[in-house]
PyMOL CGO cylinders between C-alpha atoms (Angstrom):
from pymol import cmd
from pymol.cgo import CYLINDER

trace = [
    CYLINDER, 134.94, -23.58, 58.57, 134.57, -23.77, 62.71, 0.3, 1, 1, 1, 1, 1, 1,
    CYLINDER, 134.57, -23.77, 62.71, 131.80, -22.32, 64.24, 0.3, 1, 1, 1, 1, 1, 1,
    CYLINDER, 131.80, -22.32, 64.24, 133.14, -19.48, 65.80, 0.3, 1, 1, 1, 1, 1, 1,
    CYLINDER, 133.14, -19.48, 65.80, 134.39, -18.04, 62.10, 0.3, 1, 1, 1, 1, 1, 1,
    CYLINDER, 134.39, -18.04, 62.10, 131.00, -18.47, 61.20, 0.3, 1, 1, 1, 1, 1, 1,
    CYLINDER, 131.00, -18.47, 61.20, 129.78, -16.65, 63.59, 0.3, 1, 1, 1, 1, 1, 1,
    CYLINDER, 129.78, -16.65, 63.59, 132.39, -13.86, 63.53, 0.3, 1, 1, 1, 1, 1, 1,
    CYLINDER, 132.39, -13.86, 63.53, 131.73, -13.49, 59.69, 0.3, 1, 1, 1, 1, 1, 1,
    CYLINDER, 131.73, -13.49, 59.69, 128.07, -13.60, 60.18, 0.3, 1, 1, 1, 1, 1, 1,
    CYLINDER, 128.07, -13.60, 60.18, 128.38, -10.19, 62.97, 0.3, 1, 1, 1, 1, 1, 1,
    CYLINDER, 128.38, -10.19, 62.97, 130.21, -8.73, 60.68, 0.3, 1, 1, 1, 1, 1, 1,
    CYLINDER, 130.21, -8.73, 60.68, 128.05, -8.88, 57.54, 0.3, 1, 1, 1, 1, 1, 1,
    CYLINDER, 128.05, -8.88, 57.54, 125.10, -7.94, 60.60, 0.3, 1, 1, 1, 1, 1, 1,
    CYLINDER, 125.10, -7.94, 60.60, 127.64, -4.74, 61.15, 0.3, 1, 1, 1, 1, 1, 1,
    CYLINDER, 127.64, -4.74, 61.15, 127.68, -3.84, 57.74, 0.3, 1, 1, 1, 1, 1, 1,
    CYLINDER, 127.68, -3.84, 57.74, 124.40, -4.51, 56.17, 0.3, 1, 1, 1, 1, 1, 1,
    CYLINDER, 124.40, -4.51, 56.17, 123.03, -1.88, 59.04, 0.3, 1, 1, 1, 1, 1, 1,
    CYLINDER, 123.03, -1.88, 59.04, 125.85, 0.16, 59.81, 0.3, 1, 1, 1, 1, 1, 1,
    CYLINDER, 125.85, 0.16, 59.81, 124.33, 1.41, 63.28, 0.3, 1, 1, 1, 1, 1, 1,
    CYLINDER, 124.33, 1.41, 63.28, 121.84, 3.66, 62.16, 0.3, 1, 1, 1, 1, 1, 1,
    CYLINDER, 121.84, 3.66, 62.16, 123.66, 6.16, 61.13, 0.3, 1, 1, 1, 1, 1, 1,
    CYLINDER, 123.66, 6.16, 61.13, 122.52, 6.08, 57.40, 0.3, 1, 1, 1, 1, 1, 1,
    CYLINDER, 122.52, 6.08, 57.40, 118.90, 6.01, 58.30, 0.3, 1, 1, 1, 1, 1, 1,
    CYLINDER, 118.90, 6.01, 58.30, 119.43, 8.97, 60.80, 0.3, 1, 1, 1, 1, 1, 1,
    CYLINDER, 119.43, 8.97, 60.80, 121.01, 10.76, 58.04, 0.3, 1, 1, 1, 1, 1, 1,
    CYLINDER, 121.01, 10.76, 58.04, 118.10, 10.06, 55.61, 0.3, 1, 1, 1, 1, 1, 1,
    CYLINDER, 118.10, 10.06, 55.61, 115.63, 12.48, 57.64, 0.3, 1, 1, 1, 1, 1, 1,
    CYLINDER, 115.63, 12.48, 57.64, 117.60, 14.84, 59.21, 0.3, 1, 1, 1, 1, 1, 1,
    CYLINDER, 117.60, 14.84, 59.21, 119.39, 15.62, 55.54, 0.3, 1, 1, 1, 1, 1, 1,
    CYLINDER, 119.39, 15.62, 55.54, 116.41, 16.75, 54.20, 0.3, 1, 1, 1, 1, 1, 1,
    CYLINDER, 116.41, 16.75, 54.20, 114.74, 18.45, 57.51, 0.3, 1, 1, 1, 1, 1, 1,
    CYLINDER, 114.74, 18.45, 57.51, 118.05, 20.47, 57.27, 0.3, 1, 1, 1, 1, 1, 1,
    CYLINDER, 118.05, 20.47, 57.27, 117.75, 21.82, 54.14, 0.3, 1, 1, 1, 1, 1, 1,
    CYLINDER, 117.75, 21.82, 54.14, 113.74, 22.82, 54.39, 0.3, 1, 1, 1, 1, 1, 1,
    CYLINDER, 113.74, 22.82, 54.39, 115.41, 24.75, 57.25, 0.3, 1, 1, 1, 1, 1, 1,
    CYLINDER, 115.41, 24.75, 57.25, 117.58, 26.38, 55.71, 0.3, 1, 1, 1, 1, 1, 1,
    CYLINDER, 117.58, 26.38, 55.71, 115.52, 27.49, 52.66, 0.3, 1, 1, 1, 1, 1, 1,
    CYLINDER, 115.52, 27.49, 52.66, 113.04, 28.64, 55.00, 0.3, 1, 1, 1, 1, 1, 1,
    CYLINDER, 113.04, 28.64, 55.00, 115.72, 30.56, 56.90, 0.3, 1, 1, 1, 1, 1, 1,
    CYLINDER, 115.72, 30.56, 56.90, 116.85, 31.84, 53.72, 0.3, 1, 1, 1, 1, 1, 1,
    CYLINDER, 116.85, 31.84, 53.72, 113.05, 32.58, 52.75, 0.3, 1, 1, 1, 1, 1, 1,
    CYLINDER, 113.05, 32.58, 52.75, 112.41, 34.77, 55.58, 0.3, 1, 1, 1, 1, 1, 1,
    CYLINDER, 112.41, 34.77, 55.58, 115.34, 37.09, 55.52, 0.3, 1, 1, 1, 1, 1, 1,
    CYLINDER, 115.34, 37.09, 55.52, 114.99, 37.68, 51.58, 0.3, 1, 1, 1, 1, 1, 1,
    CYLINDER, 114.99, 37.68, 51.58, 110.94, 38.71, 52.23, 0.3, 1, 1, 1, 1, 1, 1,
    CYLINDER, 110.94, 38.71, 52.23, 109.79, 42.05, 52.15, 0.3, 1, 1, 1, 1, 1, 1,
    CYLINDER, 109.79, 42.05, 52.15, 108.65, 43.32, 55.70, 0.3, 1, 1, 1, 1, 1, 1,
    CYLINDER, 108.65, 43.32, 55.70, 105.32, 43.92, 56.98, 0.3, 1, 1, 1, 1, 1, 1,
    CYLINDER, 105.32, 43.92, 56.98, 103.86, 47.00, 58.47, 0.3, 1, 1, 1, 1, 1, 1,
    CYLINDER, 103.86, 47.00, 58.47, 102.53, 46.51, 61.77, 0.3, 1, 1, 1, 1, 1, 1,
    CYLINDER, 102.53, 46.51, 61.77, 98.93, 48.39, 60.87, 0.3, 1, 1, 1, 1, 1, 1,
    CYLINDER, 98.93, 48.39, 60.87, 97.89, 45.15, 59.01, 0.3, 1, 1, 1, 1, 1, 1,
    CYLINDER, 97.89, 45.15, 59.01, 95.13, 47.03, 56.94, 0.3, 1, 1, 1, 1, 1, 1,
    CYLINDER, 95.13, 47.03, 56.94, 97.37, 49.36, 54.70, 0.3, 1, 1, 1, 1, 1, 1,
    CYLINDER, 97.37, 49.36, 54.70, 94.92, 51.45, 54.30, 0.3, 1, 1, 1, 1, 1, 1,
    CYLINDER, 94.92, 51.45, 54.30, 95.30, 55.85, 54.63, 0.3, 1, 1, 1, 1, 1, 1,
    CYLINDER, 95.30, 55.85, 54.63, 93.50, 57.24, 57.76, 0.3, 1, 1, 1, 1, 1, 1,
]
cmd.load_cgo(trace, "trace")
């Protein structure tokens, strides 16, 4: 094997092995997206509040 295979099969094992970053990006936004969402979700599905914050009969 010359040295310049090597070293063209070497970059691209490097290439593959780290892809980028794409897969570690991917590994917090997933999950910061859907806490989002069910937080989004969350909110619109609670019962509103009434601005007099006491509750009470005056």
């Amino acid at each position: 094997m010359a040295p310049a295979e090597t070293t063209r099969t070497l970059a691209e094992r490097v290439i593959l092995m780290h892809q980028g970053g794409w897969d570690e990006i991917l590994l917090v936004v997933g999950p910061l997206v859907v806490i989002a969402v069910l937080i989004i979700v969350a909110r619109k599905q609670a019962p509103a509040e009434d601005d007099e914050g006491d509750g009470g009969d005056d």
